[in-house]
C-alpha positions as CSV (number, residue, x, y, z in Angstrom):
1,X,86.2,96.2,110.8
2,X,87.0,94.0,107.8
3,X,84.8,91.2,106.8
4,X,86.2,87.9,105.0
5,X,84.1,86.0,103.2
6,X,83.8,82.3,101.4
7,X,80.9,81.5,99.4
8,X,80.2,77.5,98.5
9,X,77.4,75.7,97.0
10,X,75.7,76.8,94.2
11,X,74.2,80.3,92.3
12,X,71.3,80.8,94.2
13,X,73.8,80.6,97.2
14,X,75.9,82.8,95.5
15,X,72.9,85.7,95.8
16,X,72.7,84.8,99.2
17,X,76.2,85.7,99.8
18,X,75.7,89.1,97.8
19,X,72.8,90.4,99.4
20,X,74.8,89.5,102.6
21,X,77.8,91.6,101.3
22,X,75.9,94.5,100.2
23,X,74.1,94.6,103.7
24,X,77.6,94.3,105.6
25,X,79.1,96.9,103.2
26,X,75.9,99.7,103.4
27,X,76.8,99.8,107.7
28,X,80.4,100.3,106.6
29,X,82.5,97.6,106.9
30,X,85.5,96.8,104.9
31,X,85.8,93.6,102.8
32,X,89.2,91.5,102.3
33,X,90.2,88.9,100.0
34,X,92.8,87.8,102.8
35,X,91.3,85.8,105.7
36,X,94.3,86.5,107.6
37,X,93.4,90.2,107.5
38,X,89.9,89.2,108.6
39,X,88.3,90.7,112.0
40,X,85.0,88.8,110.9
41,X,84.9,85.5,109.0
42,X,81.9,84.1,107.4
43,X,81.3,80.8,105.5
44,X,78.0,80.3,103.4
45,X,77.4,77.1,102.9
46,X,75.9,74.0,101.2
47,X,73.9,71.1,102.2
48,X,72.7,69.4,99.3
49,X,74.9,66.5,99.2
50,X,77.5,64.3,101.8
51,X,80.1,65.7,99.5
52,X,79.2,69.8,99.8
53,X,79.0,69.1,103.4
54,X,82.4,67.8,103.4
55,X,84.1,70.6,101.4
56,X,81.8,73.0,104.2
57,X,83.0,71.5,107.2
58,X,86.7,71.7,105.9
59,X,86.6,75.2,104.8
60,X,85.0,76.6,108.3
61,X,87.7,74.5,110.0
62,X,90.4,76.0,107.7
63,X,88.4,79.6,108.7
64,X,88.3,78.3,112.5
65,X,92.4,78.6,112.5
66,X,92.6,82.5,111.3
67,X,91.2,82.8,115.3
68,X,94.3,81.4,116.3
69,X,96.9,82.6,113.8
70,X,95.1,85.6,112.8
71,X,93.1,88.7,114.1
72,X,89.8,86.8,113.2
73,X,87.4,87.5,116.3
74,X,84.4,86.4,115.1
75,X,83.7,83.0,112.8
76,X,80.0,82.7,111.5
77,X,78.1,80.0,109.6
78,X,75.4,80.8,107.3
79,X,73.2,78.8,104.2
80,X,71.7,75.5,103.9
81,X,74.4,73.7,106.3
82,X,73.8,76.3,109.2
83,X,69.7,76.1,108.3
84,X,69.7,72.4,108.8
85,X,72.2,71.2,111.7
86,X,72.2,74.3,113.1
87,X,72.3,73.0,116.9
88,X,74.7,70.4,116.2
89,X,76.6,73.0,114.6
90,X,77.2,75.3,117.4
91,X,77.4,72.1,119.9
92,X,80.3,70.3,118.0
93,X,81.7,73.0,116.1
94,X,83.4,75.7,119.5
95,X,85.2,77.6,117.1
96,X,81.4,78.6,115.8
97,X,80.5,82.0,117.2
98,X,76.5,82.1,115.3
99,X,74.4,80.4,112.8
100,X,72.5,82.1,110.8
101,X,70.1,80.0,108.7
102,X,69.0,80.4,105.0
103,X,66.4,82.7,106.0
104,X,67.9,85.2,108.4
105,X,70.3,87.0,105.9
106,X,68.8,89.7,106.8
107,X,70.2,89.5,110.5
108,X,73.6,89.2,109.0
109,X,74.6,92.7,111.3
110,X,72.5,91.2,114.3
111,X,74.8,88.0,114.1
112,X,78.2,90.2,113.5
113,X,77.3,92.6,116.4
114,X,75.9,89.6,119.3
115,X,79.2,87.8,118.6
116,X,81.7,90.7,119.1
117,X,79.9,91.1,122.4
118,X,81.0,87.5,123.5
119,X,77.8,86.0,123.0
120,X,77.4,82.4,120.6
121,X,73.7,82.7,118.6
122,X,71.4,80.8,116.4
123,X,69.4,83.2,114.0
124,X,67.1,81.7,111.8
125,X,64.1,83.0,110.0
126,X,60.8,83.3,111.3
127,X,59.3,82.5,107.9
128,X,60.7,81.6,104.3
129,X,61.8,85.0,102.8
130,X,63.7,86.7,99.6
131,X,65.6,89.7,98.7
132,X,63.9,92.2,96.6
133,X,65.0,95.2,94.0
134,X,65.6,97.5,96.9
135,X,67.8,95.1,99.3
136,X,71.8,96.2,99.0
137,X,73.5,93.9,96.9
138,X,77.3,93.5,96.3
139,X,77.7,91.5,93.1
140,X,80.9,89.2,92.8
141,X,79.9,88.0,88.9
142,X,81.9,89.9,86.7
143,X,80.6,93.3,85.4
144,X,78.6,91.9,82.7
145,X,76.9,88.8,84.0
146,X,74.8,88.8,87.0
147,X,72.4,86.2,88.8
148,X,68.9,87.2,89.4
149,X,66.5,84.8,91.9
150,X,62.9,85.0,90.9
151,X,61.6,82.4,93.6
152,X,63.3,80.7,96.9
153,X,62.0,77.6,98.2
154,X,60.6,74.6,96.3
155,X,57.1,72.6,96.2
156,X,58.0,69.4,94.9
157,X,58.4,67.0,97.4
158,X,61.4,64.3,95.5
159,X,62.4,61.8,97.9
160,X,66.0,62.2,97.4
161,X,66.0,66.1,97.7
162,X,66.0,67.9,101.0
163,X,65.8,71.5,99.5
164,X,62.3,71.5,100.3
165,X,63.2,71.1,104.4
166,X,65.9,73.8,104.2
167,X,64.6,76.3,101.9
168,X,60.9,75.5,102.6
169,X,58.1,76.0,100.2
170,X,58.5,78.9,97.3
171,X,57.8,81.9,97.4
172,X,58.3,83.8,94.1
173,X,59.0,87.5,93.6
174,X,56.5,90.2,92.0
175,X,57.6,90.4,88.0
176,X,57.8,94.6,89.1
177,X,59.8,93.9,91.6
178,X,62.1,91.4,89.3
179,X,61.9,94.3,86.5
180,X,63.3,97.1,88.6
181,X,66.4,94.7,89.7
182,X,66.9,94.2,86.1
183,X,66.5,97.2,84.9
184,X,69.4,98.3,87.8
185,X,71.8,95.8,86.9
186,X,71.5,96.8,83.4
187,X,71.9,100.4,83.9
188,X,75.2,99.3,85.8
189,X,76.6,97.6,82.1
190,X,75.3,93.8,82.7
191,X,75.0,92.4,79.6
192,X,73.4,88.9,80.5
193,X,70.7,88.0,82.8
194,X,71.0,84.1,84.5
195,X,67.4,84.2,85.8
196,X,67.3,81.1,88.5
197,X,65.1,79.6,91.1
198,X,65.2,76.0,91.9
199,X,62.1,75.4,89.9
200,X,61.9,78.4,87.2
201,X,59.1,76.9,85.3
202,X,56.8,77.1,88.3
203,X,57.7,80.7,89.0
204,X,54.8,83.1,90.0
205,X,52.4,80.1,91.1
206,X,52.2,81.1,94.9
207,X,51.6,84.9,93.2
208,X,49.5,84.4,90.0
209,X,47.8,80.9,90.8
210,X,49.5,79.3,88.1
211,X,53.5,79.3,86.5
212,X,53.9,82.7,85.5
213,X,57.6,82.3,83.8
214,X,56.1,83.5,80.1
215,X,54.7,86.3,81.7
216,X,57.9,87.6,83.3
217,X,60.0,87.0,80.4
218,X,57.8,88.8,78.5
219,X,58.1,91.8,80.8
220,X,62.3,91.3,80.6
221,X,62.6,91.6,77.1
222,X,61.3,94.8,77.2
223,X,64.2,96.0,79.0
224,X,66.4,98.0,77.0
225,X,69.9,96.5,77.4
226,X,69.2,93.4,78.2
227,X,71.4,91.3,75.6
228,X,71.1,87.6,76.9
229,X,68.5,86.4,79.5
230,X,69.2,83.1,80.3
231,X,66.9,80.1,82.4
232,X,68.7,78.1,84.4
233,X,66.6,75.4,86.7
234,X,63.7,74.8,84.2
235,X,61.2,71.7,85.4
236,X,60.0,69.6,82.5
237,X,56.4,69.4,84.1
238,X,55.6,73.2,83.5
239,X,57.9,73.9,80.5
240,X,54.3,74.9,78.4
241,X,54.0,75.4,74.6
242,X,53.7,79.4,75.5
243,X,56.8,79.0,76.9
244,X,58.3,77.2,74.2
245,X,57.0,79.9,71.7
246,X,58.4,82.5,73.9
247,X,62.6,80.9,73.4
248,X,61.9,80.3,69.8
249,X,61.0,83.5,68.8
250,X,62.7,86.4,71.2
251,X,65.8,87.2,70.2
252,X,67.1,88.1,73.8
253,X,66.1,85.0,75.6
254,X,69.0,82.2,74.9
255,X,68.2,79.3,72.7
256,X,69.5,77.2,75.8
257,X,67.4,74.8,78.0
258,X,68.2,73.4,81.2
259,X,65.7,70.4,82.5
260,X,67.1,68.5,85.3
261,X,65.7,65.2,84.5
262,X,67.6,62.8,87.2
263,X,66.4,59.6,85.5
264,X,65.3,57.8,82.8
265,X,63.7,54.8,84.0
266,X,59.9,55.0,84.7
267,X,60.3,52.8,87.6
268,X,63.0,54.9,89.3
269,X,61.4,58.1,88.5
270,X,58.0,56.8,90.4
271,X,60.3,56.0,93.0
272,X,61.9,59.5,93.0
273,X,58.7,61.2,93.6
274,X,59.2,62.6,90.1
275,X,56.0,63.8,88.2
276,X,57.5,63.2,84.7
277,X,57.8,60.0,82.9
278,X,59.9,58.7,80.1
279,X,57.6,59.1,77.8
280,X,56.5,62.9,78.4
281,X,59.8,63.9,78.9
282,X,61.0,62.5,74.8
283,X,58.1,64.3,73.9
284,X,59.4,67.3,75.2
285,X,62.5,67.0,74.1
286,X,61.3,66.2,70.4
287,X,58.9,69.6,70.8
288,X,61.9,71.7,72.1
289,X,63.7,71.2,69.4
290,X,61.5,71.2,66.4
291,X,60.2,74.8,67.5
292,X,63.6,75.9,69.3
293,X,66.3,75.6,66.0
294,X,69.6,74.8,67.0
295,X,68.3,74.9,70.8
296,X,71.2,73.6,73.3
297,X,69.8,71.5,76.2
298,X,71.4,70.2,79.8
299,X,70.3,68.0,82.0
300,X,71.2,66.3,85.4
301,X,70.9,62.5,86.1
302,X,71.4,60.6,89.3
303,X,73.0,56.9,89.5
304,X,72.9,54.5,92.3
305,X,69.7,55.7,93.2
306,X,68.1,53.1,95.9
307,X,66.8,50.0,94.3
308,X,68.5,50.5,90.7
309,X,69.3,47.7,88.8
310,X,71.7,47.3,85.8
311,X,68.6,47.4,83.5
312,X,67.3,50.4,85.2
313,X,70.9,51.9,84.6
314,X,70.7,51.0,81.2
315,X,67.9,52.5,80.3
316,X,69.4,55.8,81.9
317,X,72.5,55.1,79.4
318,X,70.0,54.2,76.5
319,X,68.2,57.2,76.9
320,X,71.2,59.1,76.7
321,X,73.0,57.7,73.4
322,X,69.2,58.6,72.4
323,X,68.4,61.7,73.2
324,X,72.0,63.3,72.2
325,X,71.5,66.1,74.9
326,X,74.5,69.1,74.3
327,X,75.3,69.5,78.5
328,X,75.1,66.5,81.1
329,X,75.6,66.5,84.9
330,X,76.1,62.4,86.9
331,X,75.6,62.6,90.4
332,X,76.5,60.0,92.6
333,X,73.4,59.0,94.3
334,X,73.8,60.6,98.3
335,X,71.3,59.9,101.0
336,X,70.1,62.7,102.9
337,X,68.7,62.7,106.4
338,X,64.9,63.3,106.6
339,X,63.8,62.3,102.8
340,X,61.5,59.9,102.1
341,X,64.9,57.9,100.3
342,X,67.2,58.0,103.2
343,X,65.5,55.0,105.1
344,X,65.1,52.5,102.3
345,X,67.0,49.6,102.8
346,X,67.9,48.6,98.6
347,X,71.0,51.2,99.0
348,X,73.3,50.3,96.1
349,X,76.5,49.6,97.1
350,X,79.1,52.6,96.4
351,X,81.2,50.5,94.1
352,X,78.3,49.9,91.4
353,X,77.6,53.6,91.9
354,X,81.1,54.7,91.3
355,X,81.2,52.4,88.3
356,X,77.3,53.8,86.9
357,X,79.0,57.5,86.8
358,X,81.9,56.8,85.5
359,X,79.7,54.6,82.5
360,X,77.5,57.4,82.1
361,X,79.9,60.1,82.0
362,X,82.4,58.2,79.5
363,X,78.8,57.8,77.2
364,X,77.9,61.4,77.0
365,X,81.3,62.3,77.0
366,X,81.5,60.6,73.3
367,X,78.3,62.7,72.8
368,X,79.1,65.7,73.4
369,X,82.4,65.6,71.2
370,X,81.0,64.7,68.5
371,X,77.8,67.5,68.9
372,X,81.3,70.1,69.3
373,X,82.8,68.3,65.9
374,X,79.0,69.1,64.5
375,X,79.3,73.0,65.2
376,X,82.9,73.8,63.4
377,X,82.4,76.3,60.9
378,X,79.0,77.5,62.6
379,X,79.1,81.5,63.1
380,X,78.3,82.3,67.3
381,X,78.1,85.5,69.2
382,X,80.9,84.7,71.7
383,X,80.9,86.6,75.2
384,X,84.4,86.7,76.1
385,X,85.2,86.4,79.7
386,X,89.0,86.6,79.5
387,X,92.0,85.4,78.0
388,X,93.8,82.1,78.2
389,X,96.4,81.7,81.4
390,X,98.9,80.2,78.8
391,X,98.7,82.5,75.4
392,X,97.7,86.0,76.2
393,X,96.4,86.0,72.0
394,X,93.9,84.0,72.9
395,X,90.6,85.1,74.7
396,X,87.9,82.7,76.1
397,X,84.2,83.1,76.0
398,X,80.7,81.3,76.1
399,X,77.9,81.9,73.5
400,X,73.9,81.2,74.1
401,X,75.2,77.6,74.5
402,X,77.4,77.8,77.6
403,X,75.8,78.6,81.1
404,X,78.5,80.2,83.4
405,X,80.3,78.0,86.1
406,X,78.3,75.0,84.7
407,X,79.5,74.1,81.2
408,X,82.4,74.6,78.4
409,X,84.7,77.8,77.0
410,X,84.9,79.1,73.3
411,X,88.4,79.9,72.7
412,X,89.1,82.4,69.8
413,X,92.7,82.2,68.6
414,X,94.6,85.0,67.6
415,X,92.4,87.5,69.1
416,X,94.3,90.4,71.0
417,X,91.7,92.6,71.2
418,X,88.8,91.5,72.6
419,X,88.0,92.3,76.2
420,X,86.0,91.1,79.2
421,X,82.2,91.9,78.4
422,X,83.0,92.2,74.6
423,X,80.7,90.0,72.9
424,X,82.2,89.2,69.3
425,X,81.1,87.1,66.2
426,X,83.4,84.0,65.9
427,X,83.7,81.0,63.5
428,X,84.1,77.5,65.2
429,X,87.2,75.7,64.1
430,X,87.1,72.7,66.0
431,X,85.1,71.0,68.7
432,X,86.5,69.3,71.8
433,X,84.4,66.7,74.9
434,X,84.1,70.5,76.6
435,X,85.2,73.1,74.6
436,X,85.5,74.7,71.5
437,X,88.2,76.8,69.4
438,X,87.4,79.3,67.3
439,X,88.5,82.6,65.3
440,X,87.0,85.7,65.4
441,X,85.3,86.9,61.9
């Protein structure tokens, strides 16, 4: 039996779809690239916006036709989109042959072996669950990166998000447990750790009673191998001055920061649900990088949020040209059945939306060019991923400051040796909006 497989949304999806792939693979089946090929197809998917919705109902529809025009004799939905309509799903959606919801991975074999008999299932878990060191995994990051969730779930409650009614609340992994993964995936020649949870800095709290990131990094570092761990998902509320300590002064955790902030404006942010204000979150900033030199920070921001007005846009945009941050992410504001935001009747028109992003993304595009034109000449440890598709003399990489998927490429010209996993000393020689070129020293 061969097994084709489409993964969508974002990393902590991505995990999903691994421990899914190391399951199907440990009871023997074959996995192909080629749909057509396929006797089983499966989509993991993404709810978190009307747009990643979209792109998941067109890609199981593209699947759907591999029943027709291929050997495909089973179609299954899985993730967030399969977790939330998952009724609606199967009712509208014949081609559909099971659901299986964000927390019935596990049942990935159950779902494969029901629908082969004939039979059309829902399979959703009974409670919130997570993978641990032991569960097969089939990674699908390049040898020497790899993804490790600490936490699934989420306790913040912001009225735009509805993580917290697919994922439900968190539920963090033991740091042993979290420590034997890595240790594995080091062993097999990962080089750098992308530790992620959709709140990182609250980590360990259903565990340890309080945030327990410090203490887990603390345990990683200790792991001989480990080059780069990287944070990705990091909540301004819990971000502590332990923690602060802890990426200023250990060499193997990157210098790199990611607070997804959403807004700027006090008012807007009390209408998110947010727990951070203006004021607390400059303050942060200003601590992060006094003790964190040279510290790279990212940050996503949502415009035509219910009830925003062009001052509450522009002190979004004023914050911005302020705060110089190195990484930005706009999102279009989208409403979301069943949060608190969905029902309020100030919607901003899509228009002035449209017109906010584009504002706000021509701003920090200015930005970030000239932080880029700032680093030329400046020495970085450059993990090189590849090689350009158009001049095979030129290889492309990310240092500390780049987060895979998410932000820019180092280019470093005239280097013909370098390969995948290689991580290399390179001088910057000129900065770009996204990128950078460079030459190796």
């Amino acid at each position: 039996m061969k097994v084709g497989f489409v993964s969508l949304g974002c990393a902590k999806n991505l995990v999903d779809t691994e421990v899914m792939l190391g399951i199907m693979q440990s009871h023997g089946l074959e996995l192909t690239p080629n749909p057509s090929d396929a006797d089983i197809l499966i989509v993991n998917t993404c709810a978190f916006i009307a747009s990643a919705k979209e792109e998941s109902i067109t890609t199981i529809l593209n699947l759907a036709d591999y029943k027709v025009n291929g050997q495909c004799r089973s179609l299954i939905i899985a993730g967030c989109l399969g977790q939330r309509y998952r009724q609606e799903l199967l009712n509208e959606l014949p081609e559909a042959d099971a659901i299986i919801g964000t927390n019935a991975w596990h049942r990935i074999m159950e779902a494969i072996e029901e629908t082969l008999k004939g039979r059309r299932v829902i399979l959703i878990g009974e409670r919130e669950t997570i993978y641990d060191a032991s569960t097969p995994r089939l990674r699908t990051t390049p040898d020497y990166t790899a993804y490790v969730k600490i936490a699934e779930g989420c306790d913040h409650h912001c009225a735009f998000c509805a993580i917290p009614l697919i994922r439900g609340k968190q539920i963090s992994r033991p740091i042993e447990d979290i420590r034997a993964e890595v240790e594995q995936l080091v062993a097999d020649g990962v080089k750098e750790i992308n530790l992620i949870a959709q709140d990182s800095t609250n980590y360990g709290r259903d565990l340890y009673n309080e945030p327990s990131l410090a203490r887990l990094l603390r345990e990683l570092v200790k792991v001989d191998g480990v080059q780069w761990l990287r944070v990705l998902y990091s909540y301004p509320k819990h971000f502590t001055d332990e923690l602060i300590e802890l990426f200023a002064t250990e060499p193997k955790i990157c210098k790199y920061v990611d607070l997804p902030l959403q807004h700027a404006a006090d008012s807007v942010l009390r209408r998110m649900h947010r727990p951070d204000r203006r004021e607390e979150i400059e303050s942060l900033l200003a601590k992060l990088r006094e003790r964190i030199p040279d510290v790279a920070i990212r940050s996503t921001f949502i415009v035509g949020y219910p009830g925003e007005t062009d001052e509450e846009f522009q002190q979004l945009k004023e914050f911005l040209i302020a705060q110089r941050l190195d990484h930005v992410g706009v999102f279009a504001y989208s409403p979301e059945e069943g949060t608190p935001a969905y029902n309020l009747t100030d919607q901003i028109d899509e228009g002035t939306t449209q017109e906010r992003y584009h504002e706000l993304m021509s701003v920090q595009s200015m930005i970030s060019q000239e932080i880029n034109e700032a680093l030329e000449d400046r020495e970085l440890d450059v993990l090189i991923e590849g090689r350009d598709e158009e001049e095979s003399d030129i290889a492309a990489g990310r240092s500390y400051r780049e987060a895979p998927e998410v932000d820019g490429q180092i280019y470093v010209e005239g280097d013909r040796r370098s390969r995948p996993g290689d991580i290399v000393r390179v001088r910057v020689l000129a900065g770009f909006v996204y990128d950078l070129a460079a030459e190796r020293i």
